[in-house]
N, C-alpha and C positions, 0 to 999 in steps of 0.2 A: 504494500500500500504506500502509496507516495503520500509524503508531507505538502502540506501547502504553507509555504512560506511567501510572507508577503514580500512583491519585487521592488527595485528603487521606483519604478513608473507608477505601482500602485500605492507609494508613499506621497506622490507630488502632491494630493491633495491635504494633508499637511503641515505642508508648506503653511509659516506665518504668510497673510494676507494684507501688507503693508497700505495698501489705496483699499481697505476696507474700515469701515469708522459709523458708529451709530451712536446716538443720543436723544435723551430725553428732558422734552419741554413742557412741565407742567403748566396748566394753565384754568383761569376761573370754570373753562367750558371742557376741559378736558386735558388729554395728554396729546402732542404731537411728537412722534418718535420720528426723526429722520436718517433716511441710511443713505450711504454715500461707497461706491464702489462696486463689488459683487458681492453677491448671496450665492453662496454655494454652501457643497459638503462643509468646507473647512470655517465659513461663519456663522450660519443659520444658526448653530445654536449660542453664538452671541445675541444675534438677533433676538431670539425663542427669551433668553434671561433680560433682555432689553427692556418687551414687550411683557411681560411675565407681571411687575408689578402695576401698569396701569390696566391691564386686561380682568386681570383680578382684583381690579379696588371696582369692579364693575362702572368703571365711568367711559365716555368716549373717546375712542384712540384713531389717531389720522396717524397711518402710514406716509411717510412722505416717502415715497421714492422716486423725484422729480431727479435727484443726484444717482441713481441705483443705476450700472452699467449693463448690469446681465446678472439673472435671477435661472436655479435650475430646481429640480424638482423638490430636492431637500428644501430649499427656501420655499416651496409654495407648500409644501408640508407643513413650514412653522409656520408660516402665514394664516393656510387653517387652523393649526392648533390653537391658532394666539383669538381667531373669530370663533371656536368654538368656547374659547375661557371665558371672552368677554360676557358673549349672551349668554353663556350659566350663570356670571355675577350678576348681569341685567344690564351689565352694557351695549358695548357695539363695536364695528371697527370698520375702519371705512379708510382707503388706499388712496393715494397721491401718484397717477402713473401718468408722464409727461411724453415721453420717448415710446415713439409708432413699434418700436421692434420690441421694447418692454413690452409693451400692450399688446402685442401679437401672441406671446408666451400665455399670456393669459386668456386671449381666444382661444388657440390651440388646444390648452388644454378646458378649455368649457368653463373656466372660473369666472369668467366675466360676465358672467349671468349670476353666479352665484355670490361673489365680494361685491360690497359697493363701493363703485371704481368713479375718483372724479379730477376732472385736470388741474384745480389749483386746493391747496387749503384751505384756503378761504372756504371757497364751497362745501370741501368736505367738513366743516365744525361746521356749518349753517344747519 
C-alpha cells in the first residue's frame, strides 16, 4: 500500500497570503467587514473568524468585497457559513461585489439568487 505524502505543489496553498487583508467596521447600523485581495483555501478561514463575531451578535453584516480579486469555493463556503450564523442570530448579510468577473463566480455557481448581492454599501446597510 502506498503512503500519501503531501507534495511541494500541494503545499502552495499554504503559502502566507501577503495582498490578502480583512477588517472590521462596526457601526450604529451594523458591521461592515471589508476584504481586500483573494479568498481562497489559505484565507477563508481568516475570513470565517473575521465574520464570526458580527454574524453572531445577530446584527447586519455588509461584505465588502469591492477590493476582493478572486474568490474560490472554500470562500463561498465561508461566505454561506457566515449567512447561515447571521439569520440563526436574527440577523442578515448582504455582499459588496463591484468587479463583473467576481460577480460571475457567483452566477456560476447559482448564489446570486441566493446572497443579497449589491454594488455599493451604501445600498447594502439601506
Amino acid at each position: 500500500m502506498r503512503s500519501h505524502q503531501p507534495t511541494a505543489a500541494r503545499k502552495l496553498w499554504r503559502m502566507p497570503n501577503e495582498e490578502f487583508a480583512v477588517s472590521v467596521d462596526e457601526q450604529d447600523s451594523g458591521a461592515v467587514v471589508s476584504v481586500a485581495g483573494e479568498v481562497d483555501l489559505g484565507t477563508a478561514e481568516e475570513l470565517s473568524d473575521a465574520l464570526r463575531g458580527p454574524t453572531e451578535a445577530g446584527k447586519r453584516v455588509v461584505l465588502d468585497l469591492s477590493a476582493c480579486e478572486f474568490i474560490d469555493s472554500s470562500g463561498l463556503r465561508a461566505l454561506l457559513g457566515a449567512r447561515s450564523a447571521a439569520e440563526a442570530a436574527g440577523g442578515s448579510l448582504a455582499l459588496v461585489v463591484t468587479d463583473a468577473n467576481l460577480m460571475r463566480v457567483f452566477e456560476v455557481a447559482s448564489l446570486d439568487s441566493l446572497l443579497e448581492i449589491h454594488p455599493t454599501v451604501d445600498e447594502a446597510l439601506a
